[in-house]
N, C-alpha and C positions, 0 to 999 in steps of 0.2 A: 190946442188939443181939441179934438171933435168931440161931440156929444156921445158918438158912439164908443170912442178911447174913452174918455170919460166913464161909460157904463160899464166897459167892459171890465174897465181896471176895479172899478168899484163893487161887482159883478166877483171876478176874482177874489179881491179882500174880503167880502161878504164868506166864500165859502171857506175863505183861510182861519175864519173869526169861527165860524161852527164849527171845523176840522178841531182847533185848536181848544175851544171852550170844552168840547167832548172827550178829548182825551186830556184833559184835566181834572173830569170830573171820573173818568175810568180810573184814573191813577189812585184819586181820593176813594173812592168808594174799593180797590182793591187793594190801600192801605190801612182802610179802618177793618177791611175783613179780614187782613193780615194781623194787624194789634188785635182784635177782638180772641182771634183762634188762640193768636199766642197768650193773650191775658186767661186765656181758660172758658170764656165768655162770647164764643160765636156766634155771630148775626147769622137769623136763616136767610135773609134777605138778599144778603151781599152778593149771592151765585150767579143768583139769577137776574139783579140788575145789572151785576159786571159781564153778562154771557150778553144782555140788550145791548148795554153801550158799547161791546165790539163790534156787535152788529151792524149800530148806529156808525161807527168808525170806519169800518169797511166801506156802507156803500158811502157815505159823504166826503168819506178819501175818495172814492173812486171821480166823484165830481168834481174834485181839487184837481185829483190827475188828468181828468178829462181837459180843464179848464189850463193846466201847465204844459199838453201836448205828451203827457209824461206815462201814459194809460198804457196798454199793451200795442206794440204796433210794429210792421217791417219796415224802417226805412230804407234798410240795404237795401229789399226787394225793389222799391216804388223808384229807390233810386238808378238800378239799373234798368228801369224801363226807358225808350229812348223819351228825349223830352214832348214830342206830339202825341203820345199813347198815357204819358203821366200825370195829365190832367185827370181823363175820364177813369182811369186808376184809381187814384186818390178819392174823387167824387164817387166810383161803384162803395169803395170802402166804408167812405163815411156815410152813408145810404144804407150797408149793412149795419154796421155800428148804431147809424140812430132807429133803424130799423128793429134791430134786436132791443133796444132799453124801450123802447114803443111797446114792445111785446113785454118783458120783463116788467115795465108800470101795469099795462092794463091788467096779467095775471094776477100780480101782484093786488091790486083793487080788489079782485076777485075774491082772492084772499082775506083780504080785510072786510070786505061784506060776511063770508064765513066766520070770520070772528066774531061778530057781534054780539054782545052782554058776555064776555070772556074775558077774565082779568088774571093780572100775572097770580101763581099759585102762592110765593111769600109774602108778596105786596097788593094785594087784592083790590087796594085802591087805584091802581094802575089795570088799564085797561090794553090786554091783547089788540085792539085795531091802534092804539098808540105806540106798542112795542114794533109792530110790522108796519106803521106810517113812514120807517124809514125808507123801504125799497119800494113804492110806487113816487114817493118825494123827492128822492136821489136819483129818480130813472129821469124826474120831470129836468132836473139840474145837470144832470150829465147832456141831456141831448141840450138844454140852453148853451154853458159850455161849449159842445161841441160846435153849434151854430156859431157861437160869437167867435170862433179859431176858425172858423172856415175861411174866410179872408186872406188867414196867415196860409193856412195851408194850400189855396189858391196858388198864393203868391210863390211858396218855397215848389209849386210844382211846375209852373212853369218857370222859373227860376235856374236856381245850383242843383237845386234838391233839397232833401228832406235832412235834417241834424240828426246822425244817428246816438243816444243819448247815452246809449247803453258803450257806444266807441269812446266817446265824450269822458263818462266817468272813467273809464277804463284808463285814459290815457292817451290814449290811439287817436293820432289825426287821419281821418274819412280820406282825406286827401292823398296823405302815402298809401296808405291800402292801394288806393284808384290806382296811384302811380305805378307798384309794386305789379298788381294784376294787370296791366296792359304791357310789360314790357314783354318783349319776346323772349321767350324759354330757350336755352340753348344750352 
């Protein structure tokens, strides 16, 4: 295995570890505000760190999905481009893609400078540039992500094509589609 498989894999597991760590800690902190309300004894606190770590859930899923090829995307589309034009396809897209989370961090930062000495309102100890550390952090991990599947998505474009995933879970083999749609209508 290459140093590069090696990172990537590693790279992967790392964001599977934070996805995972995070929404274990949403589940607990949205079952002790559950116990608390129902015991009669509500934490003010619980809202508004369970409203963070969706947050936090959101975008570091998004770099899990990034990192699984699993993000929002057409491959029917890419896949009916003929194979000479579905290279430079593929490549304008993920150009936009990392082009947009480029913009989304830097804003993002932006953001977080405006925060400064702003702390969450129930938890005061917690500081608003920590709460919003998620979305210039996750923008930086989606585009790694995205870099380290570029290889794959090189390969699947000049290839068969792209796995459409959304066919995949559904059932649907990409292949009879193909079959079904080219035969002559009569």
């Amino acid at each position: 295995m290459s140093a590069y498989t090696k990172f990537k894999n590693a790279y992967f597991a790392f964001l599977e570890g934070v996805v995972v760590v995070l929404v274990i800690a949403l589940a607990g902190v949205v079952t002790i505000g559950f116990i608390s309300r129902y015991l009669g004894s509500p934490l003010s606190w619980y809202d508004e760190l369970a409203a963070a770590l969706l947050a936090w859930v959101t975008y570091y899923g998004t770099a899990l999905a990034a990192a699984k090829g699993a993000h929002i995307t057409c491959p029917s589309v890419l896949n009916m481009c003929p194979p000479s034009i579905r290279v430079p396809v593929a490549l304008l897209a993920e150009a936009i893609t990392i082009g947009f989370f480029i913009f989304l961090g830097l804003a993002s930062y932006q953001v977080m400078l405006i925060l400064d000495g702003m702390n969450m309102v129930s938890l005061p100890a917690i500081s608003m540039q920590v709460v919003q550390s998620a979305i210039p952090i996750a923008s930086v991990l989606f585009i790694i992500a995205e870099l380290l599947r570029l290889p794959d998505i090189l390969k699947s474009a000049r290839g068969k094509g792209f796995i459409d995933h959304e066919l995949e879970e559904a059932g649907i083999d990409a292949d009879d589609i193909e079959a079904v749609s080219t035969q002559p209508r009569g």
